[in-house]
C-alpha positions in Angstrom: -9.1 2.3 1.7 -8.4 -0.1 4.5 -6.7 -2.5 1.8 -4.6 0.5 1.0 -3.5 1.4 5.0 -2.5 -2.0 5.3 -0.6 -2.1 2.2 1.2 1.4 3.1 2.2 0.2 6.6 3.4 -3.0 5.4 6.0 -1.1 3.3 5.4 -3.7 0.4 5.7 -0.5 -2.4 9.8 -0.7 -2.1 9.6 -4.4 -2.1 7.6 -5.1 -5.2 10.1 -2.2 -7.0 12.9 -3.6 -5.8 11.6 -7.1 -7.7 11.3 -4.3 -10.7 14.5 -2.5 -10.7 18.0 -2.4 -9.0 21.4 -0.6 -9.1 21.0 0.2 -12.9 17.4 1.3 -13.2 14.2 -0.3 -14.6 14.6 -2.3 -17.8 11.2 -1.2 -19.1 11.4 2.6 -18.4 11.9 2.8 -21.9 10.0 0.5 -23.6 8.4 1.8 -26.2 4.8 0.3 -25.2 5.0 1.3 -22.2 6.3 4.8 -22.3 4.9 5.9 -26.4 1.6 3.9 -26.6 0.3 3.3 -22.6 2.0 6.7 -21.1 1.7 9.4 -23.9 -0.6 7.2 -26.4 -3.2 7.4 -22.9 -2.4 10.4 -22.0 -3.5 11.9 -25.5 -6.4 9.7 -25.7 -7.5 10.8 -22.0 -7.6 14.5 -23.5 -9.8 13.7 -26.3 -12.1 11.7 -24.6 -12.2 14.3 -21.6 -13.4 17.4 -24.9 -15.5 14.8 -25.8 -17.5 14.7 -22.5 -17.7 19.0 -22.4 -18.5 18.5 -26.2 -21.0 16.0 -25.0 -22.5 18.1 -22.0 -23.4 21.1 -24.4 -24.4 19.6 -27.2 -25.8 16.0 -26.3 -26.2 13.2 -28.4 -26.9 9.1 -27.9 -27.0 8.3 -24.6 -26.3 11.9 -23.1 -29.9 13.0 -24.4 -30.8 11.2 -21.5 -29.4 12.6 -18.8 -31.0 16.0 -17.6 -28.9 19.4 -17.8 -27.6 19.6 -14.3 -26.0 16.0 -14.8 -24.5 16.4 -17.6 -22.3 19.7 -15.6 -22.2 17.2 -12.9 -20.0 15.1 -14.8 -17.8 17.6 -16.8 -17.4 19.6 -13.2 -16.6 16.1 -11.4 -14.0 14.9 -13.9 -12.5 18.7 -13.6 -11.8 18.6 -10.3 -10.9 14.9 -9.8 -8.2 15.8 -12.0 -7.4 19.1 -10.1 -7.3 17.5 -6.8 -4.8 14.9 -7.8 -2.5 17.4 -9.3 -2.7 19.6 -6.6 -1.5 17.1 -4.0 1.2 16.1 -6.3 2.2 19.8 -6.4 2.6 19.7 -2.3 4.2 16.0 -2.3 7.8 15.7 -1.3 7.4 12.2 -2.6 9.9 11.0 -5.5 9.5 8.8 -7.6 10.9 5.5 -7.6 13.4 5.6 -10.0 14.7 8.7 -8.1 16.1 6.7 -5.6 19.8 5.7 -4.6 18.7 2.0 -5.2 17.4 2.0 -8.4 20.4 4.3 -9.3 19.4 7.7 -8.2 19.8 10.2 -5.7 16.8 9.8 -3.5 16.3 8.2 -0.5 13.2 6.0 0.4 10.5 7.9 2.5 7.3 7.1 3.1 4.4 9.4 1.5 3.2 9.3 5.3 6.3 11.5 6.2 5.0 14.9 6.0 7.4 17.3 5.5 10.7 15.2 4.9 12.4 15.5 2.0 13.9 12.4 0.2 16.5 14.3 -1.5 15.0 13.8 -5.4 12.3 16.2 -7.2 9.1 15.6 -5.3 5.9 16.0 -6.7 5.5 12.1 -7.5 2.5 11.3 -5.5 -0.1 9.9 -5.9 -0.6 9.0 -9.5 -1.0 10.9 -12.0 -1.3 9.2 -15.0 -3.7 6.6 -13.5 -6.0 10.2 -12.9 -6.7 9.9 -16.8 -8.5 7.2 -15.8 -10.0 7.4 -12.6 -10.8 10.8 -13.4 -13.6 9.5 -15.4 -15.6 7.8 -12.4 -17.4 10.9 -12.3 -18.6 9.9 -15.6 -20.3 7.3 -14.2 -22.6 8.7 -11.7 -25.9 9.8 -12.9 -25.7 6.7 -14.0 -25.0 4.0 -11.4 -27.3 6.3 -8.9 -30.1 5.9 -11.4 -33.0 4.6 -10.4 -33.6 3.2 -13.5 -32.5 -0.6 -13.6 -30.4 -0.3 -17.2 -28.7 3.0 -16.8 -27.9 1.3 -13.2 -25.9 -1.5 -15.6 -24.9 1.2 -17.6 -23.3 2.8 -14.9 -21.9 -0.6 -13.2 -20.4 -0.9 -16.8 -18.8 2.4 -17.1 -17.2 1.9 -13.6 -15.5 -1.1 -14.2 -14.2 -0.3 -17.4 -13.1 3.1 -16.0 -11.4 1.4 -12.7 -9.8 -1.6 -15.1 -8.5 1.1 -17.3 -7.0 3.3 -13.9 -5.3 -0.1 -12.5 -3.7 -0.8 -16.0 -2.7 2.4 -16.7 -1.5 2.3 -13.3 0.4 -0.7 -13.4 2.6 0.3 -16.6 3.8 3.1 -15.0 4.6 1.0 -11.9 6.4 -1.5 -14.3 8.7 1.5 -16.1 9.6 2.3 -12.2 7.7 5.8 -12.2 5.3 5.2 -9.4 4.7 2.6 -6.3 1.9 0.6 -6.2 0.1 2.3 -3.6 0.4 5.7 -5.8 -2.3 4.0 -8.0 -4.7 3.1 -5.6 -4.2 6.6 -3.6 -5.0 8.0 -6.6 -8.4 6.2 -7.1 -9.8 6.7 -3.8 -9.0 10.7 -4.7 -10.9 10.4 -8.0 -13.7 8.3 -6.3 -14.2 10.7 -2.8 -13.8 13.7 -5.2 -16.4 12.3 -7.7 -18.7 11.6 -4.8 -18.4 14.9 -3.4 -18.6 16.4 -6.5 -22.5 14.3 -6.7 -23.6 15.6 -3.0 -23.0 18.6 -3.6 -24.8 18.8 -7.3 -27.9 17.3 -5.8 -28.0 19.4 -2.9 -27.9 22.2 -5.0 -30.6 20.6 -7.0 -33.0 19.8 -4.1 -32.6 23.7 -2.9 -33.3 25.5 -6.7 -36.8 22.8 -6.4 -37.7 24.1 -2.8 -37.0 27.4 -3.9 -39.2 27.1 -7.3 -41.6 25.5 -5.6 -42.7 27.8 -2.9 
């Protein structure tokens, strides 16, 4: 999070897109890798993956058979809501997105996401990230795992998470490349997957400690 202050107030996001982009756009907004196979090709492969998990948490197979009841709801409910709390605060951003503005040949000004309540003049609703969400989402995947106790389902978890972050940063970074999003909108978008994924564990094992006091009095 620090890394990500600094990086806000240094005002670095304009700078690396205006290396990306100028008067007449991005060149790759349109590439075909970028916007068929990492933006919708992702995006599609994010959905199936995400059924698989609520597939997974009802009816468990391989690994999942491992993984008691309660953790498996952990994880659908944590991926559910990391994705809900990104879209949320992208409903409520004023934030446009890059190639909105007047320098990259639209009508938006630059403001920072830190300027609550001022318009830019573009459409808003760009911040943070979310297609680096269909990634991150999944950290919630992760943590049964990595707070095993177990040494391998602790590299399991360690596994998953690096995979899962790699796959945020790249997914991240072609969006960032086409001129949709700053920088910073990826890693904003992490630490919302991350604290919400966390969150999302405290409060499944509170609840978990209370229903074993209360069985075992």
């Amino acid at each position: 999070m620090v890394l990500t202050l600094v990086w806000d107030a240094s005002e670095y996001d304009l700078s690396a897109m205006t290396w990306l982009g100028g008067p007449k756009g991005f060149a790759w907004r349109d590439h075909w890798w970028l916007s068929s196979v990492m933006h919708t090709g992702a995006k599609q492969l994010a959905v199936l993956i995400y059924l698989g998990v609520l597939a997974m948490t009802v009816w468990p197979q391989g690994v999942w058979r491992r993984l008691e009841r309660h953790q498996r709801w952990e994880i659908a409910a944590g991926i559910t809501l990391s994705l809900l709390a990104v879209t949320a605060i992208k409903r409520i951003s004023l934030t446009s997105c890059p190639w909105e503005l007047q320098a990259f040949g639209g009508v938006a000004s630059y403001v920072s996401h830190w300027s609550w309540g001022v318009r830019d003049g573009g459409s808003g609703s760009c911040f943070p990230g979310g297609h680096a969400s269909s990634a991150f989402a999944f950290i919630a995947l992760s943590l049964p795992w990595l707070t095993s106790t177990d040494t391998n389902q602790q590299r399991l978890g360690r596994a998953m998470t690096g995979v899962i972050v790699l796959s945020g940063l790249v997914l991240g970074l072609s969006q960032t490349l086409r001129g949709a999003h700053y920088p910073s909108h990826t890693a904003w978008t992490a630490l919302v997957c991350a604290a919400t994924a966390w969150a999302n564990h405290g409060l499944f094992a509170w609840w978990r400690i209370k229903r074993e006091l209360s069985i075992n009095r």
